[in-house]
Structures are given as structure tokens and as C-alpha cells.
C-alpha positions in Angstrom: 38.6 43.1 16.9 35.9 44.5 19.2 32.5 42.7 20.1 30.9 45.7 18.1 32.6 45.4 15.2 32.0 41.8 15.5 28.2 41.9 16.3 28.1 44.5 13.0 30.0 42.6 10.4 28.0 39.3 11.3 24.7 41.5 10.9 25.8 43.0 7.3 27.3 39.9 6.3 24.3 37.5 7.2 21.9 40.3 4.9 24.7 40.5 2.2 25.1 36.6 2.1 21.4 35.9 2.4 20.6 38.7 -0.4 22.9 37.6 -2.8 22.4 33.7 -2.6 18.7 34.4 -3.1 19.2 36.5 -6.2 22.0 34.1 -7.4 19.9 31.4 -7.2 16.9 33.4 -9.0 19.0 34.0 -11.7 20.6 31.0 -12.3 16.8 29.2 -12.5 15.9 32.4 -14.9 18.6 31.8 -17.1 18.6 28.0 -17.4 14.7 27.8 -18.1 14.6 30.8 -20.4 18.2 31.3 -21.5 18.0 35.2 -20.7 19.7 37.6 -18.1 17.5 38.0 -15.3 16.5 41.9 -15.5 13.2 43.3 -14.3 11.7 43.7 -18.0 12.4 40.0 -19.0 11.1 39.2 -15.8 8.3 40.2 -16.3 8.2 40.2 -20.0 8.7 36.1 -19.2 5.9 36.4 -16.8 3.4 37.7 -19.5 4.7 35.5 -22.4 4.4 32.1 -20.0 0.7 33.5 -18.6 -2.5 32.0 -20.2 -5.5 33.5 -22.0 -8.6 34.2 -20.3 -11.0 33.0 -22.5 -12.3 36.4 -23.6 -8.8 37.3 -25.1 -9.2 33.5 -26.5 -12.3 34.2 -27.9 -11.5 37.5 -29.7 -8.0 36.6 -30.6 -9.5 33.5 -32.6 -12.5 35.5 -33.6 -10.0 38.8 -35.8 -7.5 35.8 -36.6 -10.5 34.0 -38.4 -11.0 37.1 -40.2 -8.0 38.1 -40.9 -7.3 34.8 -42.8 -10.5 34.3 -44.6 -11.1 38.3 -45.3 -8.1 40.5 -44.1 -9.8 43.6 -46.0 -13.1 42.8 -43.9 -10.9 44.2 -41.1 -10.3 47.5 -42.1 -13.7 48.5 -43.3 -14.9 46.8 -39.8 -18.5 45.9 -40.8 -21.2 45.9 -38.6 -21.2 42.5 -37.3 -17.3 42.8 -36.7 -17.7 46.1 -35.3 -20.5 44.7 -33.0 -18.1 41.9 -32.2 -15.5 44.4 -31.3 -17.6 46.3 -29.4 -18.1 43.3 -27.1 -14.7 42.7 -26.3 -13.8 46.1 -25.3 -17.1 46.0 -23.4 -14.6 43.0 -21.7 -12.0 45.6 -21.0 -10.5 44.3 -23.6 -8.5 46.6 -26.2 -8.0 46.2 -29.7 -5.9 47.9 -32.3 -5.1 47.1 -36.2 -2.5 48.1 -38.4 -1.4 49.0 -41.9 1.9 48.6 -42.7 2.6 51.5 -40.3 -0.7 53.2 -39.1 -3.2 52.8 -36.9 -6.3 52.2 -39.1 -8.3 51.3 -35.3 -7.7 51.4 -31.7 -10.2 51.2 -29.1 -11.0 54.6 -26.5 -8.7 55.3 -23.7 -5.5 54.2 -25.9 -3.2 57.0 -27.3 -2.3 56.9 -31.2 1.5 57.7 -31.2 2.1 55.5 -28.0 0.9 52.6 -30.3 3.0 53.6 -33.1 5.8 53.9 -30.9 6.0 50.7 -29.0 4.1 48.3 -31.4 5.7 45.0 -31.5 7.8 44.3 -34.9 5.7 42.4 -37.9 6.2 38.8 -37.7 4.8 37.0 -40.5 5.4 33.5 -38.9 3.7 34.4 -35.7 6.5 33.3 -33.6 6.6 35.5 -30.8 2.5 36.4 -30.2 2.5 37.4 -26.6 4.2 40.0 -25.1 4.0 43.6 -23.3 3.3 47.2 -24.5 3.4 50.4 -22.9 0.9 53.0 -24.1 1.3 56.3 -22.4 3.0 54.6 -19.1 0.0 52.2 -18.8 1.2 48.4 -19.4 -1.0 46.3 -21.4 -0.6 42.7 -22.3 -0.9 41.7 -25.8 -1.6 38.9 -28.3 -0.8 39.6 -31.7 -1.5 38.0 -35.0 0.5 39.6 -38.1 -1.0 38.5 -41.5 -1.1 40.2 -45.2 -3.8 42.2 -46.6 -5.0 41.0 -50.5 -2.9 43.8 -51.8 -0.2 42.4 -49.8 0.4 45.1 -47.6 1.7 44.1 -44.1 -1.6 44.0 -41.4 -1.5 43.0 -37.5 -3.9 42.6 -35.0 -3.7 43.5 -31.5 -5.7 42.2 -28.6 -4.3 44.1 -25.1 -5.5 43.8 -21.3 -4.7 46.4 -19.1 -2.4 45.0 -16.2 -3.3 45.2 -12.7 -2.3 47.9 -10.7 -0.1 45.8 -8.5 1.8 44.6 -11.3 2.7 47.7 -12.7 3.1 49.0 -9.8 6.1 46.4 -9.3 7.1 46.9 -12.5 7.6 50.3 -12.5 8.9 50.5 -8.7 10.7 47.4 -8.2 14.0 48.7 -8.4 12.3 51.4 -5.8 11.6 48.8 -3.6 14.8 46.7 -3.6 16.6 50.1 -2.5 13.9 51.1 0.2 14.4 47.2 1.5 18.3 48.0 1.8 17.8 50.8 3.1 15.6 49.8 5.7 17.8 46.7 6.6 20.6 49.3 6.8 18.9 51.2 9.1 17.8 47.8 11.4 21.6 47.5 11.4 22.6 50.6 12.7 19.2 50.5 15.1 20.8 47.0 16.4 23.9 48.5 16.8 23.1 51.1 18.7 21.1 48.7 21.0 24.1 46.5 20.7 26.7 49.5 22.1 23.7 50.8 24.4 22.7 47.3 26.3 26.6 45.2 25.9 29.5 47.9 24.8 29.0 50.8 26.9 28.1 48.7 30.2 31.7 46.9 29.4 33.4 49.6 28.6 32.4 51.5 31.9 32.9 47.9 33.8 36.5 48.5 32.2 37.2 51.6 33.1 36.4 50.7 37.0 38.6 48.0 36.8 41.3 49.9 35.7 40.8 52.3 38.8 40.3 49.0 40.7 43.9 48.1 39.4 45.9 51.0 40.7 44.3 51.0 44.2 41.5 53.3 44.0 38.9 50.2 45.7 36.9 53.1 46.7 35.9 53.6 43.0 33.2 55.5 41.8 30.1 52.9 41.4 29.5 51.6 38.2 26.5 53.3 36.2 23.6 50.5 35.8 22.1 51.2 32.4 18.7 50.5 31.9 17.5 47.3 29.5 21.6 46.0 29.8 21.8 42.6 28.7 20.7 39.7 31.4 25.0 38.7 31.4 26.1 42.0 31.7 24.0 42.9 34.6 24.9 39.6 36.1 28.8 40.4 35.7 28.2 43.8 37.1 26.4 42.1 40.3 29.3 39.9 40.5 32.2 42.3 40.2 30.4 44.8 42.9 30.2 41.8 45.3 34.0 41.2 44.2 34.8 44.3 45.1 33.1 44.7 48.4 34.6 41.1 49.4 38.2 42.3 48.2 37.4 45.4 50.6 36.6 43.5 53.4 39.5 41.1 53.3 41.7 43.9 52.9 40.0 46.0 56.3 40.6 42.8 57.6 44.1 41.8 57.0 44.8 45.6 58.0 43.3 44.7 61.5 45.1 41.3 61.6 48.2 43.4 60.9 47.3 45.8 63.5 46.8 43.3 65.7 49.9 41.3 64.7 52.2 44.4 65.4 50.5 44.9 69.1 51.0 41.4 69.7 54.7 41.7 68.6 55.0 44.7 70.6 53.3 42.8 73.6 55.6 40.1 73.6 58.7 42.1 73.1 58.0 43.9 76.0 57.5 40.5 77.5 60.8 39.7 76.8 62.7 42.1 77.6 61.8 41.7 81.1 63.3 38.3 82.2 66.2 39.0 80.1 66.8 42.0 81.9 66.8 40.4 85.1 68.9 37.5 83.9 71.2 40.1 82.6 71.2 41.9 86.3 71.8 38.8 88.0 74.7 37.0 85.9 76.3 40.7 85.9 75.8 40.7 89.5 77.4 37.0 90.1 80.5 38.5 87.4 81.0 41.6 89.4 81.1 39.6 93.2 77.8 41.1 94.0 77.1 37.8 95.6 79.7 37.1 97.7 78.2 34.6 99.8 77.0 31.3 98.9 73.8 31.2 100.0 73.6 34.7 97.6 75.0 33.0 94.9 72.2 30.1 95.0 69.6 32.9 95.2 70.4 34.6 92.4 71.2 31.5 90.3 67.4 30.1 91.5 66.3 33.7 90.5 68.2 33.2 87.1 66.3 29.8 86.3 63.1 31.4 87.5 63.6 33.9 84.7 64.9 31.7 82.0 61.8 29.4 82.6 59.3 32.1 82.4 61.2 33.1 79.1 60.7 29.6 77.6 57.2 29.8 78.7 57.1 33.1 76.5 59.0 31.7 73.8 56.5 28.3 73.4 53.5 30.8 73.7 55.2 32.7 70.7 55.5 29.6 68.8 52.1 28.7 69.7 50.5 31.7 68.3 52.8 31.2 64.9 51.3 27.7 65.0 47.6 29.0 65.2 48.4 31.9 62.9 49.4 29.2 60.4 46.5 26.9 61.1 49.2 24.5 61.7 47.5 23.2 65.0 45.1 20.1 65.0 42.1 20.6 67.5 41.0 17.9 69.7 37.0 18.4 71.1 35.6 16.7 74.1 32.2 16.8 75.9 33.5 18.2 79.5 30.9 19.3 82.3 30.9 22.7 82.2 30.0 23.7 86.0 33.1 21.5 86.9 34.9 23.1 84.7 34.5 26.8 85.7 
């Protein structure tokens, strides 16, 4: 597998992993407090039920309640004290809406009739559930409800709402919005570390490669490797250190080509060298074969000329093994202090 692919799959996986044990864990708290499937309405449904009264919903829940208990037909005919009253709390921005079995007999101004009738909560003589939330005409309101009888025994409820904040709703309504626009965006910081990833780490390797394969089948004259800007700190290191590589491989191998060179002169040299005292040696024993020297004091003259020869061929010889010796660093030096004017 390729550092890319590596590099990716951690990224995608550490969001994935991260993502889903935060939700998992959210959920598993959601259910075991309130026994329900965490979903954004009984989120926030949950939210509203669990959130306290401000003490003007108090006050004007307990205030119709009263009412409603002692006088429920005082409600509908709304006298002027109670209307006075009411007028008070929706001077609180506080809404209020009663019911008859199933119409609207009030609701306060800036509510909508038939969004009422459409999402009222369900009658509930025991007052189980009170709190809650209610759409009316996309708007979300928070409620507290009190369900009673009226003296003909006609079902009658009582609705107190608060508008929500716009942030809430907002979340509400867009949450799901949201989530995708965060995935999205971290998809998008993927693939924009990605391409930073293959921009700064891939292509610099992959280029380093591709020289090194040239390097490989002889080419040491390569094309230079292209230095992208903002490369990782390693990578521009390893490109420093291959180019210094490379130039050291070329020098060694200029100079074992001149060592070479050198070697075969050398060679040449000392053949030639050799050839000389052998040829004489040659001429000489050839000469005492054939009875060139008759006499004996030419026979000791050519013999003298023969050792002559064969000496200055072993003084070749131990020069040749001298240089092997030097060549193989098999030679141990011994330094001295010596006077140099003496010596010259």
C-alpha cells in the first residue's frame, strides 16, 4: 500500500472513528436517561420538556389553571379582569390559546388558527405530559398545557407558548443541514491534505524514484531532480543527500577511470620494461648455444652480461610487487624526523 493511500485512510478513518464514537456515545446517554431513540425532534423535544419555567410562564400557567378549576366557563367568556390578566402576559411575549373540544375559542395576535388546530397537543385529562413543543406556521413555540372539563363537561385546554429563540430553531430546523455541511467540509480538508500530502511527500518521491531508476541503469548524468517548493523538511533533506550521493558516486567513478588509466600505462610501462633484459638475455644465451662465443674470455662476458640483465629484471620484478603492495595498502609506513638539507 502506498504512503498516500495510507496518509488518506488514517485521515478518513480518524474523522469516521471520532464521529461515530461521539454520536454512539450521545445516544447511548440519550437512551438510557430518557428511554428514547436519539432523533433531532426528541432531542429537542427532551430539551423543552427537562427546561424550567420562567416565572412569567409560572405565573400565568398557575394563574388560567386556578381558573380553570374553580370557574372553567369564566374562561371562555374571558371577563375583564382575566382579559386584563391575559393581556399582561402576552404583553410578556407570552402566547395563549384555549380550546373547546376542538376549536379555538382564543389565541393571542401573531398565532395562525388552523396551525393551532393542526398541531395542538392531544387532551390529557390527567395532566401527564404538560410541556412540550408546537409548530405554528413554521415558528416553534414552547408550551405548557393544562387540559380540564368545562361544567357541561365538554373537553377544555389551556395553552401557555413562548416563542423559541432564533438559534434554536435555527438548529432545529437546520441541524441535519449542518451535520452534512460539517462532512462535507471535513471531506473537503481531506482531499485539501491530500493534495498537500501528494504535493509536499508523493510527487517529490516519486520524481526521487524515477532518477534513481535512471541512476540504476547508468545514466549518472541524470537529469536533476525538480525541488518543489514547501516539500517536507525529510524529503528535502533526502534529496540533498542523494545529490551529494550521486556527485560522490561520480567522482569515485572519474577516479577509478583515471586509476585504471593509470594502471594500464603503468602495465604498459613495465612491460616494455621487461621486455628489454629479457631480450638481451635471450640474445646472449642464443649467442653462447650457437658458438657465438668461442673464446673464454667471451663466454664470461656474456654470462656477466646475462646476470647483469637477470638482476636488473629482479629489480623490475620487486618494483612490480612493490607497487601491488602499495596498490593494496598492504605496506606499513615507518616516519622519521631526518634533516632535510642533508638529505637533498
Amino acid at each position: 500500500m502506498t504512503i498516500k493511500r495510507r496518509f488518506l485512510i488514517s485521515y478518513i478513518g480518524g474523522i469516521l472513528i471520532a464521529s461515530v464514537s461521539l454520536l454512539a456515545i450521545i445516544s447511548i446517554l440519550f437512551y438510557v436517561t430518557t428511554g428514547a431513540v436519539l432523533t433531532p425532534n426528541t432531542l429537542y423535544q427532551e430539551m423543552t420538556k427537562q427546561r424550567s419555567l420562567s416565572a412569567d410562564e409560572e405565573l400565568a400557567y398557575v394563574e388560567l389553571r386556578n381558573v380553570a378549576k374553580t370557574d372553567p366557563d369564566k374562561i371562555i367568556h374571558v371577563e375583564q379582569d382575566l382579559a386584563h390578566n391575559i393581556q399582561h402576559f402576552e404583553s410578556k411575549s407570552l402566547g395563549v390559546v384555549i380550546r373547546k373540544n376542538e376549536d379555538i375559542v382564543y389565541y393571542s395576535e401573531g398565532l395562525v388558527e388552523k396551525s393551532l388546530i393542526a398541531h395542538f397537543p392531544q387532551f390529557d385529562a390527567n395532566n401527564i405530559e404538560t410541556k412540550g413543543t408546537i409548530q405554528n406556521v413554521g415558528r416553534l413555540y414552547r408550551y405548557i398545557k393544562f387540559d380540564f372539563y368545562f361544567s357541561d363537561q365538554t373537553k377544555g385546554s389551556i395553552l401557555i407558548l413562548k416563542k423559541e429563540n432564533n438559534l434554536l430553531e435555527f438548529m432545529t430546523r437546520w441541524g441535519i443541514v449542518i451535520i452534512l455541511a460539517i462532512v462535507c467540509i471535513s471531506v473537503a480538508g481531506v482531499v485539501f491534505m491530500n493534495y498537500l500530502l501528494k504535493k509536499s511527500i508523493i510527487f517529490p518521491l516519486e520524481n526521487l524514484g524515477e532518477v534513481m531508476e535512471e541512476l540504476k541503469e547508468g545514466e549518472l548524468v541524470a537529469k536533476p531532480i525538480e525541488r518543489a517548493e514547501h516539500t517536507a523538511k525529510e524529503i528535502q533533506q533526502l534529496t540533498e543527500n542523494f545529490e551529494n550521493m550521486r556527485d560522490a558516486l561520480i567522482e569515485s567513478i572519474k577516479e577509478q577511470r583515471n586509476l585504471e588509466n593509470n594502471r594500464k600505462e603503468l602495465i604498459a610501462s613495465i612491460s616494455h620494461d621487461l621486455k628489454t633484459p629479457i631480450t638481451s638475455i635471450l640474445g646472449y644465451v642464443e649467442g653462447l648455444q650457437e658458438g657465438v662465443a668461442d673464446t673464454q674470455q667471451k663466454q664470461e662476458k656474456y654470462l656477466q652480461t646475462i646476470h647483469t640483465k637477470s638482476l636488473a629484471l629482479n629489480h623490475l620484478i620487486e618494483e612490480l610487487f612493490l607497487y601491488s603492495k602499495l596498490d593494496a595498502e598492504a605496506i606499513s609506513f615507518h616516519y622519521e624526523r631526518i634533516n632535510l638539507v642533508q638529505f637533498l
